[in-house]
Gaussian input, Z-matrix of N, CA and C with variables (Angstrom, degrees):
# hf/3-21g

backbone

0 1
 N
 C     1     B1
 C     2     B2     1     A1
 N     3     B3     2     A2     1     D1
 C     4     B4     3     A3     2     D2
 C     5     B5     4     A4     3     D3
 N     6     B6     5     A5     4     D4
 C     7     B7     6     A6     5     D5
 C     8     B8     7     A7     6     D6
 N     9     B9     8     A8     7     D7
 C    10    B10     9     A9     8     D8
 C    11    B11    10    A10     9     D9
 N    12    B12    11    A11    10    D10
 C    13    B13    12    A12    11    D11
 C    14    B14    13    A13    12    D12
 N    15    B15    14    A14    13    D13
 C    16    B16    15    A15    14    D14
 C    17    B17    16    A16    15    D15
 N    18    B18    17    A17    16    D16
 C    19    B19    18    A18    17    D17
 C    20    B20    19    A19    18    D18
 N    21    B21    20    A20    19    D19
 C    22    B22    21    A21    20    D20
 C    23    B23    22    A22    21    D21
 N    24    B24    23    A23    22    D22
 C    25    B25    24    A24    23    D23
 C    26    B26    25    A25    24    D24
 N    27    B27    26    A26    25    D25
 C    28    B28    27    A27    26    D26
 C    29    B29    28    A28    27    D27
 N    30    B30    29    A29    28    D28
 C    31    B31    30    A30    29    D29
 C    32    B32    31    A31    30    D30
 N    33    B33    32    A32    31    D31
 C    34    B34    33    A33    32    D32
 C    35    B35    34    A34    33    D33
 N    36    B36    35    A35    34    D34
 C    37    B37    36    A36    35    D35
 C    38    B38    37    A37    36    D36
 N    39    B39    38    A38    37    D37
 C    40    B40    39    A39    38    D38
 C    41    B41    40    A40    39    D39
 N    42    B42    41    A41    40    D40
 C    43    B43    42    A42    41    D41
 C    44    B44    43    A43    42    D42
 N    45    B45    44    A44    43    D43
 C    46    B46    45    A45    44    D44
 C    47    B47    46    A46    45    D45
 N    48    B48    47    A47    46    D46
 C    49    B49    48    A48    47    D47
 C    50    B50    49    A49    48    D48
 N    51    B51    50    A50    49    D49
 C    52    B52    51    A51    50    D50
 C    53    B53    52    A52    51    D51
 N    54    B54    53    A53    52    D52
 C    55    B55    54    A54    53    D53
 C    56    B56    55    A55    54    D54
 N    57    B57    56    A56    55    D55
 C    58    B58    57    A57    56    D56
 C    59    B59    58    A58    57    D57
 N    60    B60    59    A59    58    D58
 C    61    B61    60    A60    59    D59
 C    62    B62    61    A61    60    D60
 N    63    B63    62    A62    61    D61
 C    64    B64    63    A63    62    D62
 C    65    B65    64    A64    63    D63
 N    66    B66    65    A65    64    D64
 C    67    B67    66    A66    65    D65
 C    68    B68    67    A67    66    D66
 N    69    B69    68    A68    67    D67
 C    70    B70    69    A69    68    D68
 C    71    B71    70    A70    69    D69
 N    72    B72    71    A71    70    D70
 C    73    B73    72    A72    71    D71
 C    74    B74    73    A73    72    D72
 N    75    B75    74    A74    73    D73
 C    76    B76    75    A75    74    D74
 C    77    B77    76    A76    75    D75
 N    78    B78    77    A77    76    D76
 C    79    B79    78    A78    77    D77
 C    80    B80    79    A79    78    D78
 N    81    B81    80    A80    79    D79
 C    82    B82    81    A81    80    D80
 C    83    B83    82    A82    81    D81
 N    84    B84    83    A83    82    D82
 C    85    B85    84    A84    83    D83
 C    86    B86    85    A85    84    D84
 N    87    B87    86    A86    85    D85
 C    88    B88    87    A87    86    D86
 C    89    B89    88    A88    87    D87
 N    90    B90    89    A89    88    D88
 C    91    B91    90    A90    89    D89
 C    92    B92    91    A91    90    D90
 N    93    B93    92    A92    91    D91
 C    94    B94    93    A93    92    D92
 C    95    B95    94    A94    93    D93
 N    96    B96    95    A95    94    D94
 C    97    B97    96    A96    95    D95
 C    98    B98    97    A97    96    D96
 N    99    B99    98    A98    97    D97
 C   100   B100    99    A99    98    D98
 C   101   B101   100   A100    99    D99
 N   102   B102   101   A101   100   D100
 C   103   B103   102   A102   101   D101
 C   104   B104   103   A103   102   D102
 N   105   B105   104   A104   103   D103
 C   106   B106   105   A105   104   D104
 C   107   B107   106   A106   105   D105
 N   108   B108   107   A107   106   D106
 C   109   B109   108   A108   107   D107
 C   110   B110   109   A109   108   D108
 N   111   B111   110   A110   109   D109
 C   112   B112   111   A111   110   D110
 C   113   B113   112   A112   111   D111
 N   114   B114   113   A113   112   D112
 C   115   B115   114   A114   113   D113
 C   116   B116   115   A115   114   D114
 N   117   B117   116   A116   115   D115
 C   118   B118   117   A117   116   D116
 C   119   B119   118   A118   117   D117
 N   120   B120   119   A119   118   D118
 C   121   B121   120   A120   119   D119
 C   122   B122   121   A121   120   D120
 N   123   B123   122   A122   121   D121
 C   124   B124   123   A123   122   D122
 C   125   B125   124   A124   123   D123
 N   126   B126   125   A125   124   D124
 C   127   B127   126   A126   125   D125
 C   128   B128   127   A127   126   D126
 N   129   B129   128   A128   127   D127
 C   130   B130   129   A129   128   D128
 C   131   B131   130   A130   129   D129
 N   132   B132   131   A131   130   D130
 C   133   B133   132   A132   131   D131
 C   134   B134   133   A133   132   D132
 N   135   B135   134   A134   133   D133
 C   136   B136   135   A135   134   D134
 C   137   B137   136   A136   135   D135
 N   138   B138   137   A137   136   D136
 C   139   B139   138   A138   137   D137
 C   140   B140   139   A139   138   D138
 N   141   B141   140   A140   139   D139
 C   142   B142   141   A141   140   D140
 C   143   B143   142   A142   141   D141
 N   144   B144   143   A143   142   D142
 C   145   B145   144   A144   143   D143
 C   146   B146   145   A145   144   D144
 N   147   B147   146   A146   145   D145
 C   148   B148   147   A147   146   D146
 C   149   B149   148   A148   147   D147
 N   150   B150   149   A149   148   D148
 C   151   B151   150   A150   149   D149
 C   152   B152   151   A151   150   D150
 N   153   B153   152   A152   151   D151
 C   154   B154   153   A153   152   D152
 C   155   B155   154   A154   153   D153
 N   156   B156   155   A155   154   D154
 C   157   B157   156   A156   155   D155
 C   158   B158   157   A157   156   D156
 N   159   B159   158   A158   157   D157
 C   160   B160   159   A159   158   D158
 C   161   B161   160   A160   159   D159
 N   162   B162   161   A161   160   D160
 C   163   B163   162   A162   161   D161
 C   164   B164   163   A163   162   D162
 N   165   B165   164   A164   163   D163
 C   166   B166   165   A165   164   D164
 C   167   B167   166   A166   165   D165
 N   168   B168   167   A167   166   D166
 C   169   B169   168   A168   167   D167
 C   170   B170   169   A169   168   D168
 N   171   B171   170   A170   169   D169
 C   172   B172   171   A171   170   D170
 C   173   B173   172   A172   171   D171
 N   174   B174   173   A173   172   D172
 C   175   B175   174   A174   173   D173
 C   176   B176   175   A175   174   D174
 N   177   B177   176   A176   175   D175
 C   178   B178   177   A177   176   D176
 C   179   B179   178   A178   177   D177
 N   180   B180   179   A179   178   D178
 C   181   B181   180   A180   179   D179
 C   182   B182   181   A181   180   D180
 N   183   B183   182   A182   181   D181
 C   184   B184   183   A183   182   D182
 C   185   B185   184   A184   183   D183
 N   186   B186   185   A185   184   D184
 C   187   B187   186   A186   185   D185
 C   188   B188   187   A187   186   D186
 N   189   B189   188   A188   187   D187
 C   190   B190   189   A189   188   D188
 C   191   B191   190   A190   189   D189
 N   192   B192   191   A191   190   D190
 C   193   B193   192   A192   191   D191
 C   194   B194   193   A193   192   D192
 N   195   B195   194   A194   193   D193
 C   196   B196   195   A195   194   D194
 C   197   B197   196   A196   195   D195
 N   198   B198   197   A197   196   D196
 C   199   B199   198   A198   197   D197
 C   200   B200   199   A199   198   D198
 N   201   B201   200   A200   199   D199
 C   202   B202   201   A201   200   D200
 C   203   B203   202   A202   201   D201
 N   204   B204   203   A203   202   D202
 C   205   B205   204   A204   203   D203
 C   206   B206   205   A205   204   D204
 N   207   B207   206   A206   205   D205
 C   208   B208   207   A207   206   D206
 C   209   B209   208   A208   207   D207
 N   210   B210   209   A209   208   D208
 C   211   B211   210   A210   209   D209
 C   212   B212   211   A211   210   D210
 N   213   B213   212   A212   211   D211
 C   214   B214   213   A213   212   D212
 C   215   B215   214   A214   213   D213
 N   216   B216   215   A215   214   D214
 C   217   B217   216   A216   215   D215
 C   218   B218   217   A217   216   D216
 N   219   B219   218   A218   217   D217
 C   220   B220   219   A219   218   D218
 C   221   B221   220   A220   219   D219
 N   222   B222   221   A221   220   D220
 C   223   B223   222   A222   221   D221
 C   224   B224   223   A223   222   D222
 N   225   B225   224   A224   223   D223
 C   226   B226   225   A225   224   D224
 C   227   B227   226   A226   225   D225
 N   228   B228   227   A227   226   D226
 C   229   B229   228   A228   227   D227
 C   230   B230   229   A229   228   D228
 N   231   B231   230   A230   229   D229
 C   232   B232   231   A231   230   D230
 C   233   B233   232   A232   231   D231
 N   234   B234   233   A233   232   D232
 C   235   B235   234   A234   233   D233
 C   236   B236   235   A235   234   D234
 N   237   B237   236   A236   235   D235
 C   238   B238   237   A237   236   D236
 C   239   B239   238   A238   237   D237
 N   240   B240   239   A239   238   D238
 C   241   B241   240   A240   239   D239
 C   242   B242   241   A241   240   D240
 N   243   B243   242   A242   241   D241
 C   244   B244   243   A243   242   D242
 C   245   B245   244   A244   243   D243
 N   246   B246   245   A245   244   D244
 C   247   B247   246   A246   245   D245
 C   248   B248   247   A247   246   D246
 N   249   B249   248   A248   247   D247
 C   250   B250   249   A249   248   D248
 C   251   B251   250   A250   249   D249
 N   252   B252   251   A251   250   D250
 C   253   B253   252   A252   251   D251
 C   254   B254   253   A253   252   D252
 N   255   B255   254   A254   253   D253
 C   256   B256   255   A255   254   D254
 C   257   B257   256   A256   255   D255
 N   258   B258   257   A257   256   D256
 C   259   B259   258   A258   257   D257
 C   260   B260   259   A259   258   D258
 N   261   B261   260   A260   259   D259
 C   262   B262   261   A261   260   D260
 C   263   B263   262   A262   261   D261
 N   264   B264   263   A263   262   D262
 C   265   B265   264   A264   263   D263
 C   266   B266   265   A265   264   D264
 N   267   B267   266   A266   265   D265
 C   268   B268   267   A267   266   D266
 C   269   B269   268   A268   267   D267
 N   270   B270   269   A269   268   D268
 C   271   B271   270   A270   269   D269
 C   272   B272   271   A271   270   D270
 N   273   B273   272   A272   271   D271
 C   274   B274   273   A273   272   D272
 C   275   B275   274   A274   273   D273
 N   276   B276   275   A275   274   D274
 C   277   B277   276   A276   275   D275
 C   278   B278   277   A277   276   D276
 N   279   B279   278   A278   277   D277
 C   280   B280   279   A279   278   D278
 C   281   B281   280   A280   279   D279
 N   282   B282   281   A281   280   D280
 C   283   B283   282   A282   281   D281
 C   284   B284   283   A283   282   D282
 N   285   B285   284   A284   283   D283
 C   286   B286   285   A285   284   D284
 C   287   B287   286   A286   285   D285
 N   288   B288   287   A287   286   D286
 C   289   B289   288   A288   287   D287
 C   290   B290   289   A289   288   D288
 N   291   B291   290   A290   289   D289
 C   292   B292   291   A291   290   D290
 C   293   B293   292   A292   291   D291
 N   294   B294   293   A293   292   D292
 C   295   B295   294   A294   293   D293
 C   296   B296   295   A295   294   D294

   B1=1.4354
   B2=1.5257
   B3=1.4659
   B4=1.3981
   B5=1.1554
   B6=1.1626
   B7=1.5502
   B8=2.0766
   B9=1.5287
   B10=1.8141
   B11=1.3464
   B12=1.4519
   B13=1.1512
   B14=1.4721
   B15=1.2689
   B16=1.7491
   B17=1.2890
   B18=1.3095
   B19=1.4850
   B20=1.6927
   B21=1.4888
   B22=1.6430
   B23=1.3697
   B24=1.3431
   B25=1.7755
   B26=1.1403
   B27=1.4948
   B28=1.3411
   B29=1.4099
   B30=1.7886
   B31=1.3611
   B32=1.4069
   B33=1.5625
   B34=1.8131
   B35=1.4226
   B36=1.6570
   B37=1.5751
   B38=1.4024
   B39=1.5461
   B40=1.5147
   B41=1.5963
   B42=1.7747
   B43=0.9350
   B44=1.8788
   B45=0.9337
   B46=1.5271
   B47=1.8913
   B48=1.0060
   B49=1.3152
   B50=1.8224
   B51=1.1003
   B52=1.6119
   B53=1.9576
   B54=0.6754
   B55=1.5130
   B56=1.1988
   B57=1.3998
   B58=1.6260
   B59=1.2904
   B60=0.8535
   B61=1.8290
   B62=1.7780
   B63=1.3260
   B64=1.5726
   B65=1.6136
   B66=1.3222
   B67=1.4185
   B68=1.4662
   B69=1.5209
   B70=1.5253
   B71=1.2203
   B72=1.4657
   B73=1.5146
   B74=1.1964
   B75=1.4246
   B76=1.5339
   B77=1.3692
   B78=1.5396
   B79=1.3580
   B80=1.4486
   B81=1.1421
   B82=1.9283
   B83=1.2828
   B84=1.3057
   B85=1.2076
   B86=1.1915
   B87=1.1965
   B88=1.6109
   B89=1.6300
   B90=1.4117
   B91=1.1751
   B92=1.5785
   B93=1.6589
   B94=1.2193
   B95=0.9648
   B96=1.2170
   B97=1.5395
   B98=1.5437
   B99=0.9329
   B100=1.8270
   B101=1.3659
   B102=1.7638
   B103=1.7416
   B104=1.7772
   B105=1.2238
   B106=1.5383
   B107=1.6097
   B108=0.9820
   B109=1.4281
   B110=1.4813
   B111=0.2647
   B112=1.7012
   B113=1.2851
   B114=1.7924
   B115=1.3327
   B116=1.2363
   B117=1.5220
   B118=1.3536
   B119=1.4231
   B120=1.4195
   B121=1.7935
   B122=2.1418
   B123=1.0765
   B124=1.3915
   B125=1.6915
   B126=1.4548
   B127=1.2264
   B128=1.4019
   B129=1.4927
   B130=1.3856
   B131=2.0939
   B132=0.7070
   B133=1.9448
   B134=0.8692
   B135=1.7010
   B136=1.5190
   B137=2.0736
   B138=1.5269
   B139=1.4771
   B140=1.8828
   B141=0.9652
   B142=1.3180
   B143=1.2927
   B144=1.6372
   B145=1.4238
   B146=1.9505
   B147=1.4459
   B148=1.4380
   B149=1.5188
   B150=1.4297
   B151=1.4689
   B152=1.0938
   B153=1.7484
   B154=1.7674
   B155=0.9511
   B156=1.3339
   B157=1.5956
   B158=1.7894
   B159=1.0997
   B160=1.7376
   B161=1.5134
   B162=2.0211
   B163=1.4981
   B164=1.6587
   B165=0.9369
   B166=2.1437
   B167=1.4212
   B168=1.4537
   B169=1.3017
   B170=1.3447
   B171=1.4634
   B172=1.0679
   B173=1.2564
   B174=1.6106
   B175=1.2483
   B176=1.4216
   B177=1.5877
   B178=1.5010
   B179=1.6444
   B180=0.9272
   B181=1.6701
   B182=1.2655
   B183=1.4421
   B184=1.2778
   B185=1.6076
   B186=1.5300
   B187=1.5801
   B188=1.2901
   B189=1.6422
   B190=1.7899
   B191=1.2945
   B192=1.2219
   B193=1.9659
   B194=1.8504
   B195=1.5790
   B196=1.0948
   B197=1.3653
   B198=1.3557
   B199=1.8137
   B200=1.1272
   B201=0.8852
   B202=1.2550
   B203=1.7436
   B204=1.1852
   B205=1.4905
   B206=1.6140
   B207=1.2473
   B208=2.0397
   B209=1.5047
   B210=1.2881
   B211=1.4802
   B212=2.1154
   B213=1.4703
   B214=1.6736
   B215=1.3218
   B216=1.2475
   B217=1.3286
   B218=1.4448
   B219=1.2036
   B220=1.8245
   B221=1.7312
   B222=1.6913
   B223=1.5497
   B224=2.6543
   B225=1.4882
   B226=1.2926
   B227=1.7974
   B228=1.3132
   B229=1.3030
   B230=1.7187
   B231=0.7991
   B232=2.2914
   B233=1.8528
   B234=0.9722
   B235=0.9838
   B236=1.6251
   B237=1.2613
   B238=1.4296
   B239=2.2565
   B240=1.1042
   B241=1.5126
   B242=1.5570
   B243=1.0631
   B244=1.5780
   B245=1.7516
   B246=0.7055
   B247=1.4729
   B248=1.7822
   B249=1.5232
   B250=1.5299
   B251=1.2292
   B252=1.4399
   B253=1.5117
   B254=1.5494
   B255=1.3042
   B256=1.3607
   B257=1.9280
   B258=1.5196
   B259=1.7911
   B260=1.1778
   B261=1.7966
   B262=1.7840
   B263=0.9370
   B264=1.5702
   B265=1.8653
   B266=1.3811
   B267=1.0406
   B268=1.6585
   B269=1.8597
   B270=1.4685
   B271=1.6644
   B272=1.7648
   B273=1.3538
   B274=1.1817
   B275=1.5335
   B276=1.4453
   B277=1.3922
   B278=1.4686
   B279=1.1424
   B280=1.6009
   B281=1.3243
   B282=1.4454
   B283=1.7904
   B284=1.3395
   B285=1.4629
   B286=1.4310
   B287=1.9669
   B288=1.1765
   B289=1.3657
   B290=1.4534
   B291=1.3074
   B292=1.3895
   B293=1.6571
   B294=1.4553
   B295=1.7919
   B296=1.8359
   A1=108.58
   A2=132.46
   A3=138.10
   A4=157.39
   A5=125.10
   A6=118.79
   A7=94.71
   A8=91.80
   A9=104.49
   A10=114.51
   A11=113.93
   A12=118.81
   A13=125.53
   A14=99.21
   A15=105.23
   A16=120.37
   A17=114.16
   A18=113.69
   A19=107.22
   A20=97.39
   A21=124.28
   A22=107.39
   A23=120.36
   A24=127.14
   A25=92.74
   A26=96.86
   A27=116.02
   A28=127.41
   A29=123.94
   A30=121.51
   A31=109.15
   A32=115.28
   A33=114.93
   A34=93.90
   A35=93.77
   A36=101.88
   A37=128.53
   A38=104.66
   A39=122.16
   A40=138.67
   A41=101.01
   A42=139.14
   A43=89.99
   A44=119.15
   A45=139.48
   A46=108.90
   A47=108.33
   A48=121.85
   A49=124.87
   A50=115.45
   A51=96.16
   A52=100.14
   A53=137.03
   A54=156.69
   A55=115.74
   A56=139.54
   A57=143.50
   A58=90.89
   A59=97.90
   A60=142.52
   A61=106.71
   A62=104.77
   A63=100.16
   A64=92.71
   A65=83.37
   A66=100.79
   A67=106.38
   A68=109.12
   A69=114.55
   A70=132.23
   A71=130.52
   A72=116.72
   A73=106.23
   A74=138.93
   A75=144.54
   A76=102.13
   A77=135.86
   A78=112.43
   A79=106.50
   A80=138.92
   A81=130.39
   A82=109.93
   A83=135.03
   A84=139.53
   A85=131.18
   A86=112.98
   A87=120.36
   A88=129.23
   A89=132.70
   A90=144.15
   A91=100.67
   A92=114.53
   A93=120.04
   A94=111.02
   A95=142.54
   A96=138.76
   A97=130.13
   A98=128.19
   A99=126.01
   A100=96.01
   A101=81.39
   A102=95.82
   A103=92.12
   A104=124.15
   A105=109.09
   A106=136.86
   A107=116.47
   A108=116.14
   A109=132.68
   A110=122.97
   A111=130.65
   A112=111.24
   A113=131.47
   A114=143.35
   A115=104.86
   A116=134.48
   A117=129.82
   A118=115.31
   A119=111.87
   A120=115.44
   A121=97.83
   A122=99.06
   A123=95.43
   A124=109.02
   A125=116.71
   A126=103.91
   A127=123.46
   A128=119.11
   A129=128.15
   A130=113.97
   A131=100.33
   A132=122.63
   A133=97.32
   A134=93.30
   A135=109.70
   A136=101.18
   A137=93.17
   A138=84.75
   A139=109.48
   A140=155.36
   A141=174.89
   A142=115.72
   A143=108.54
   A144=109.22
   A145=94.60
   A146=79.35
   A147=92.36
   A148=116.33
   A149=128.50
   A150=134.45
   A151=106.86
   A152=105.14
   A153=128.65
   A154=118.58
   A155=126.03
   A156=134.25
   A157=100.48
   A158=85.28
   A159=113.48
   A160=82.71
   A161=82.63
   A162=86.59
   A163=97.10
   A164=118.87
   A165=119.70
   A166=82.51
   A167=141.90
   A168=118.92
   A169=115.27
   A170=128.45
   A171=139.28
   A172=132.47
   A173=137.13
   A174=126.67
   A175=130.17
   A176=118.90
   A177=104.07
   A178=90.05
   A179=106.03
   A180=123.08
   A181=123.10
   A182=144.82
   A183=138.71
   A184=130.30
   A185=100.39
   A186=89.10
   A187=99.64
   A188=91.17
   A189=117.22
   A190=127.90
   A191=131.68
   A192=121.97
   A193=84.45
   A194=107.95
   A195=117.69
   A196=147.79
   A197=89.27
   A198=110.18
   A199=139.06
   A200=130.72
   A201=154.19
   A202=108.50
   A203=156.12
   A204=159.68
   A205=100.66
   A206=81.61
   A207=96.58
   A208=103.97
   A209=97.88
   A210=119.60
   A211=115.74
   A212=76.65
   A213=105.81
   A214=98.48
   A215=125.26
   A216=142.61
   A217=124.46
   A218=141.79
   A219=151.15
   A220=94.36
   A221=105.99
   A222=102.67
   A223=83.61
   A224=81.61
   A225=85.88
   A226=124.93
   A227=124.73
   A228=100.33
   A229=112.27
   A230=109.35
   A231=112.20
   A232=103.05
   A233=101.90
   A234=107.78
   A235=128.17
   A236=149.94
   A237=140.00
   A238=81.32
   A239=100.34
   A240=132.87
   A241=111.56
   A242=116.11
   A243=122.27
   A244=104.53
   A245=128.33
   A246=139.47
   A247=103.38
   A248=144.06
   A249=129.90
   A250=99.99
   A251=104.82
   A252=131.97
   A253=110.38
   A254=110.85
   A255=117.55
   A256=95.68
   A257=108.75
   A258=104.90
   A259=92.60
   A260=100.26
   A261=115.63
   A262=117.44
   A263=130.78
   A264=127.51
   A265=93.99
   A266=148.03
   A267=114.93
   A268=94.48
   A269=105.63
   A270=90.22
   A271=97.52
   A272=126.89
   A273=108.11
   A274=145.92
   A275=109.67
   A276=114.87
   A277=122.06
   A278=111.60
   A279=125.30
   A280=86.92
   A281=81.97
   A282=118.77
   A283=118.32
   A284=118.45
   A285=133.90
   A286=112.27
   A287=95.60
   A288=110.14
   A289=124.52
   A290=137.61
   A291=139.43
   A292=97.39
   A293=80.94
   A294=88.45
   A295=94.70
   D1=123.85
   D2=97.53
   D3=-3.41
   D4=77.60
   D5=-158.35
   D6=-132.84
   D7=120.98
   D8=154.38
   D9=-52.43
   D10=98.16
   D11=170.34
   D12=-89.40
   D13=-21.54
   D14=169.39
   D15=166.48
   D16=142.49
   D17=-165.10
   D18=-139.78
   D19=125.31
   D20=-166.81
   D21=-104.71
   D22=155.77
   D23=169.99
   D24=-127.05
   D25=131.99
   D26=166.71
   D27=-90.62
   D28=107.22
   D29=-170.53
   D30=-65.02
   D31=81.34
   D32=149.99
   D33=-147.55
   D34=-172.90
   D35=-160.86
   D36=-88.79
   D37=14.64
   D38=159.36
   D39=-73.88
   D40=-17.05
   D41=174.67
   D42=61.38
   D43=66.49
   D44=168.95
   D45=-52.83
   D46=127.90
   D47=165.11
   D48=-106.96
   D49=140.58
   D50=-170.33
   D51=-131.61
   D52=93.79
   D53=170.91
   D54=-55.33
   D55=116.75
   D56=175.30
   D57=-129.52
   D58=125.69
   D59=173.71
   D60=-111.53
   D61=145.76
   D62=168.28
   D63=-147.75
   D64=125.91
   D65=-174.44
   D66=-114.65
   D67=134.54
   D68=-177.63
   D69=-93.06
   D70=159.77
   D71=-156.48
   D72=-50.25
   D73=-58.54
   D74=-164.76
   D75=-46.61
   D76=-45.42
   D77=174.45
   D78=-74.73
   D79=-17.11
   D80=165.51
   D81=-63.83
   D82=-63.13
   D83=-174.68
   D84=-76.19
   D85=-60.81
   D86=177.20
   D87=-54.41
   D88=103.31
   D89=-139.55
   D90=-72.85
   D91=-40.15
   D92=-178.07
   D93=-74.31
   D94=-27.25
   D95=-162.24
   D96=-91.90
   D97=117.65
   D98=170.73
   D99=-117.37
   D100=170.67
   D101=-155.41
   D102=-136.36
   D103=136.27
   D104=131.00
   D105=-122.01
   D106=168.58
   D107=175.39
   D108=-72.95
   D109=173.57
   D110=-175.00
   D111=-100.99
   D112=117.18
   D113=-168.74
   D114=-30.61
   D115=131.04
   D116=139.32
   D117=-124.45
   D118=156.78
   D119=-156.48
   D120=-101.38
   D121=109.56
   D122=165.26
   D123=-119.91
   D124=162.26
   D125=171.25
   D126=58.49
   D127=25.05
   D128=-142.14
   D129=11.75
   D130=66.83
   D131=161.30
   D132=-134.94
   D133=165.89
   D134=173.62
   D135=-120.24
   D136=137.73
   D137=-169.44
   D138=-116.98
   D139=-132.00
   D140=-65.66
   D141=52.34
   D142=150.08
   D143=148.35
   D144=-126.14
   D145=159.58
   D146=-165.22
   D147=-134.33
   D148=113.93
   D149=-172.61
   D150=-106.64
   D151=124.33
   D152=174.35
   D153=-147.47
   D154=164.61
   D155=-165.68
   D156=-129.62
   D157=152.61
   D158=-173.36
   D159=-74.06
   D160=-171.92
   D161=156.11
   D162=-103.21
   D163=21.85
   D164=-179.41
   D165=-103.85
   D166=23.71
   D167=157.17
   D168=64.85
   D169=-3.06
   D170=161.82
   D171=-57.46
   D172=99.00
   D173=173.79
   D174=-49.91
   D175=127.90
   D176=-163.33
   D177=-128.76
   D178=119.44
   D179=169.04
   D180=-72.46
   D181=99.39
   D182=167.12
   D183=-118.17
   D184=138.33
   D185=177.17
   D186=-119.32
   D187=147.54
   D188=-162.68
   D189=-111.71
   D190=110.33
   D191=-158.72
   D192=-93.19
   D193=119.64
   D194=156.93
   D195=-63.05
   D196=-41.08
   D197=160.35
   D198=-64.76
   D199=-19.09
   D200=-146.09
   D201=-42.95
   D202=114.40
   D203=143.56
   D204=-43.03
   D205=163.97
   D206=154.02
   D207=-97.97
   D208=129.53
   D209=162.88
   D210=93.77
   D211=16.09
   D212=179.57
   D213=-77.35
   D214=124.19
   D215=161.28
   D216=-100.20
   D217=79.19
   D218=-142.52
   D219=-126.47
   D220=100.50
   D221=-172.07
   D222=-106.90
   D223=142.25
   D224=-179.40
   D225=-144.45
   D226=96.64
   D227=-175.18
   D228=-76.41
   D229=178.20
   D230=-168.01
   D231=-160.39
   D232=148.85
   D233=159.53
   D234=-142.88
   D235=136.51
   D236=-135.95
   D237=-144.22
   D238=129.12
   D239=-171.56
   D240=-127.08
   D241=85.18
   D242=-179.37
   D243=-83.39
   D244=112.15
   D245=-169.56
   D246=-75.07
   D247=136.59
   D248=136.31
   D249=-100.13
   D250=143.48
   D251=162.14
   D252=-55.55
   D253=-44.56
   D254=-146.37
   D255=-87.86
   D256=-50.22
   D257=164.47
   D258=-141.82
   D259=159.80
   D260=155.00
   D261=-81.60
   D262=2.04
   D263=144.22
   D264=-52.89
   D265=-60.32
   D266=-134.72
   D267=-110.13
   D268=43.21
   D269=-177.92
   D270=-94.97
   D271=136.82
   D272=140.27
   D273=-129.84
   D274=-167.35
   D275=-155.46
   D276=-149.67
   D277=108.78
   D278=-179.75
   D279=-108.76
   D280=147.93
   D281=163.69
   D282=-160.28
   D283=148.66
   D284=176.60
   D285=-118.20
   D286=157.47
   D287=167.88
   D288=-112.73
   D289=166.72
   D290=-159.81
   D291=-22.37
   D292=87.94
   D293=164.72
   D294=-112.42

């Protein structure tokens, strides 16, 4: 499970959004399982993020524009912050630019 845990604006001129999600062990661990989130509207879209595994057992993080038109052009940088409890050595963090 996925759950919007809270959502911040960031005062600069990107008009920055900041998204907390808390995601529970079963979507970290459990090989069979993916998860998604539940629609939220940024940018007036509607987006998801969505957690799945390869078959490399690899967690793959994606965020998903729901809305989408033809001939919609939606440029977005993101960044995805996996938190450990246990240290902030082992947290990690992908990010993209005008994707």
């Amino acid at each position: 499970m996925a759950l919007l845990y809270r959502f911040t604006r960031a005062k600069d001129r990107a008009g920055t959004g900041i998204f907390t999600f808390i995601v529970t062990r079963s979507v970290t661990r459990d090989f069979y399982r993916d998860a998604t989130t539940k629609e939220f509207t940024f940018g007036y879209h509607r987006w998801v993020v969505s957690f799945n595994r390869s078959d490399s057992k690899m967690l793959g993080v994606h965020l998903i524009l729901r809305n989408a038109s033809a001939g919609t052009r939606c440029y977005v940088d993101y960044t995805f912050s996996l938190l450990n409890r246990e240290h902030f050595s082992k947290n990690e963090i992908y990010f993209e630019k005008g994707i």
